[in-house]
N, C-alpha and C positions, 0 to 999 in steps of 0.2 A: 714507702707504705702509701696506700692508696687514699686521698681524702676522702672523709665521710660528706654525704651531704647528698641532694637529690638531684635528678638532668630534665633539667628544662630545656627540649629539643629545639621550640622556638618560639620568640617572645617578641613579638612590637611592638616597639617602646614606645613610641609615637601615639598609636592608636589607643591601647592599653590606657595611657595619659590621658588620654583625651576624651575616654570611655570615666575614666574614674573620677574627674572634674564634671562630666556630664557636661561638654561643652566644645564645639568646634576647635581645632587649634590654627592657624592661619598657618601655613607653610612661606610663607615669605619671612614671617618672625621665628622660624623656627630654628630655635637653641639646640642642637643638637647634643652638643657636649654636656650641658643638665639631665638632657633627657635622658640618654645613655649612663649618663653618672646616678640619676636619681632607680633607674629601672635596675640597675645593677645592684645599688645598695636595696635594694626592693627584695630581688633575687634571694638574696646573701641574708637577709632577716631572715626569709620564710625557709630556708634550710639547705635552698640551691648550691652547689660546688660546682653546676656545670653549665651553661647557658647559652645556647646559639641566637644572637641577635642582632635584629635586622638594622639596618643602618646606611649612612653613603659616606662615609668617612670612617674606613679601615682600618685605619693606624690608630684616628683616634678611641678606636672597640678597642681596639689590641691593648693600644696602651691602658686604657679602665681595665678592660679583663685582670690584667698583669698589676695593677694597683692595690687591685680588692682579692690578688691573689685566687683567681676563680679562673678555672677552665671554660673552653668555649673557643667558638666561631663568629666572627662576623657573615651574615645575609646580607647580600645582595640582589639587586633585582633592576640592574640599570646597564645593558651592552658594553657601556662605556668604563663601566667598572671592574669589567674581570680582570683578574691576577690572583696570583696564589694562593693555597689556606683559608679560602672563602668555602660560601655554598650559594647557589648560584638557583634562585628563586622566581619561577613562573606563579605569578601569581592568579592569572586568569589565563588560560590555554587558547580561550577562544580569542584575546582579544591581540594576540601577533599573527603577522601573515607566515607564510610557508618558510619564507625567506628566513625572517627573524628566526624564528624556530631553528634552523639549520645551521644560522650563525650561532644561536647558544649552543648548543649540540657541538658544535665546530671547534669553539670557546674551552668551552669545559674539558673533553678533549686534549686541548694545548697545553692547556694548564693543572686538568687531573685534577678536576674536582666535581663534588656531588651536586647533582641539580634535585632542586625540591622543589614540586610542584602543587599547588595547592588544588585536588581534584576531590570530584565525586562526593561534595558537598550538596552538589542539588540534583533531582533527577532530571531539571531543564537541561543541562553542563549534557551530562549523559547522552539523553535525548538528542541533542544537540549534532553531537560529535558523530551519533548512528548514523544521522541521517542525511548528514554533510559527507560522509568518508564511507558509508557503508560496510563500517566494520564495528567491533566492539571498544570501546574507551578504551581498554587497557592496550589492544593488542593498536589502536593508535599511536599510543604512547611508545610503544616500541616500531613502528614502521617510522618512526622520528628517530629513532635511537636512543630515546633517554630514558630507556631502561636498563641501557649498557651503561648510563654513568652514573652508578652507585647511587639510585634512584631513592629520594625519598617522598612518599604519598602524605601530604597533609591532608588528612578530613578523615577520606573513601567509606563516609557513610554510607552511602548506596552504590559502594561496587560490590558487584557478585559473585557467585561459587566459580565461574567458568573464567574469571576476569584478574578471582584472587588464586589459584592455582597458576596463573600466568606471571601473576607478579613473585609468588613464591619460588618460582624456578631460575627467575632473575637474581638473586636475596634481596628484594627491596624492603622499604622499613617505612612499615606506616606508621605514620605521627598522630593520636588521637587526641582531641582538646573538648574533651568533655563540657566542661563549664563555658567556654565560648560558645559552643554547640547551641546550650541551652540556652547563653544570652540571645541567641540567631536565629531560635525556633528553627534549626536546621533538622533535628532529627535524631534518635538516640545512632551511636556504633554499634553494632553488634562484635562483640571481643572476640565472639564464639567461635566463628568459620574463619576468624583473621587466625589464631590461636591452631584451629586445625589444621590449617594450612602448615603449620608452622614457621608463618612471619614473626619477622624481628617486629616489635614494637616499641614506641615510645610515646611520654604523656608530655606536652607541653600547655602554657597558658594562653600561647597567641597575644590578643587583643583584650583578653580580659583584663578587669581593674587590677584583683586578686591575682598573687602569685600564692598557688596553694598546693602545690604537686601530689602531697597525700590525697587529697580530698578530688584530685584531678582522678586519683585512681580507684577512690570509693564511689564516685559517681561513674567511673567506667564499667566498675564492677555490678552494683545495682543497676543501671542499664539495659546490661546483659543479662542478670535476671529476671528480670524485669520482662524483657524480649523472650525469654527461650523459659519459663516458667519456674526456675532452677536455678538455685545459685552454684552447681556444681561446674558449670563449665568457665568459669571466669570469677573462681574464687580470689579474693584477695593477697592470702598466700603465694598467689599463684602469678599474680601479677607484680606485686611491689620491687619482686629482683627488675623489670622492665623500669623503674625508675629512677633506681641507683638505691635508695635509703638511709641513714641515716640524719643526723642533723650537722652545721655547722654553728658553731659559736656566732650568735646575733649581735647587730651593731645596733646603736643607740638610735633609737626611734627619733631623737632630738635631730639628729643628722641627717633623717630623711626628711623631715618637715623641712629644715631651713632647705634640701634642695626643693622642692614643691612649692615654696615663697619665692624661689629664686626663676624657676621656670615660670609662673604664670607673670610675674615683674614683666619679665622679657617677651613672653608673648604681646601681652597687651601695648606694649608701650605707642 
């Protein structure tokens, strides 16, 4: 039987942390194994059963996944990291040369995994990419090839009708993070032309404090009403099967504090 509980497509825990403390976190002190353990039991309070999360130590995601009993993937986003059962994570498009690009491509590939690329957050990104390549973002993304590996779009607030009927032909699966969105003044999603398309989608937290997946899907949904005048095209109904739903049995709030004591201990020291 299938567990209940909601998909957090993807979540850094790092940032997230460091967003919720309101405070730099030093990466040279950085406790991975808290952090991972703290954002997991974070997850598993707010109703999560499934959780893709970024990290540089593999085994030890795997191993917390398998602890707290919660599905999910380890994110990656470092060359030297690929191997199996990952997702394999561009985080800035423009900031690898051609080269790189063709080794993850090459990478993922070998190993037969999904690259998620964090795009079309900004119209600069966009902008950008036209006017270096003289083609369109999306159909870039495919003269790389990664949209042949099981391509997933984090943001694509400002991708377009001619850009999302490209990606829909592929089956790629845009990841929307509403509440991050809005911590970022990036821009609302529109649900609407993603939804016509007939893209897969999914809601995650990213970098936010909050792990809230309902309320990831009620502000996707107001949004989109919001944009297109009409709550009819990106009803709630209509959405919530995109996020898994129901709830899991919550862990003791006591449990997260002490890890939250036990990370900032170790940052600072």
């Amino acid at each position: 039987m299938q567990q209940a509980g909601y998909i957090n497509y993807y979540y850094d825990c790092l940032n997230s942390f460091a967003n919720e403390i309101d405070e730099l976190v030093p990466k040279k002190n950085n406790p991975e194994s808290e952090l991972i353990e703290y954002g997991l039991l974070k997850n598993k309070l707010s109703g999560v059963r499934e959780v893709n999360i970024a990290c540089q130590d593999v085994q030890l995601a795997r191993h917390l996944l398998q602890k707290y009993q919660m599905r999910g993937v380890p994110v990656i986003n470092t060359l030297e990291n690929f191997q199996k059962d990952v997702i394999f994570h561009i985080q800035n498009i423009l900031s690898y040369s051609e080269v790189e690009l063709e080794e993850i491509v090459h990478k993922s590939k070998l190993y037969n995994i999904p690259i998620m690329v964090t795009f079309g957050r900004t119209l600069y990104e966009l902008g950008e990419i036209d006017k270096s390549f003289a083609m369109s973002p999306v159909t870039y993304l495919e003269s790389l090839g990664i949209l042949d590996r099981q391509c997933i779009i984090l943001g694509g607030n400002y991708i377009d009708k001619d850009d999302l009927i490209m990606l829909a032909s592929y089956d790629a699966k845009i990841v929307v993070t509403p509440i991050s969105d809005m911590r970022h003044a990036r821009g609302f999603v529109n649900l609407a032309p993603i939804l016509n398309q007939g893209i897969d989608i999914g809601f995650a937290s990213d970098d936010s404090p909050t792990v809230d997946i309902l309320n990831e899907v009620k502000l996707g949904a107001g949004q989109t009403a919001n944009l297109m005048l009409s709550y009819d095209f990106a009803p709630m109904q209509n959405l919530i099967k995109f996020a898994g739903g129901g709830q899991l049995e919550a862990v003791e709030n006591q449990e997260l504090a002490s890890f939250k004591a036990k990370i900032k201990e170790k940052l600072w020291k």
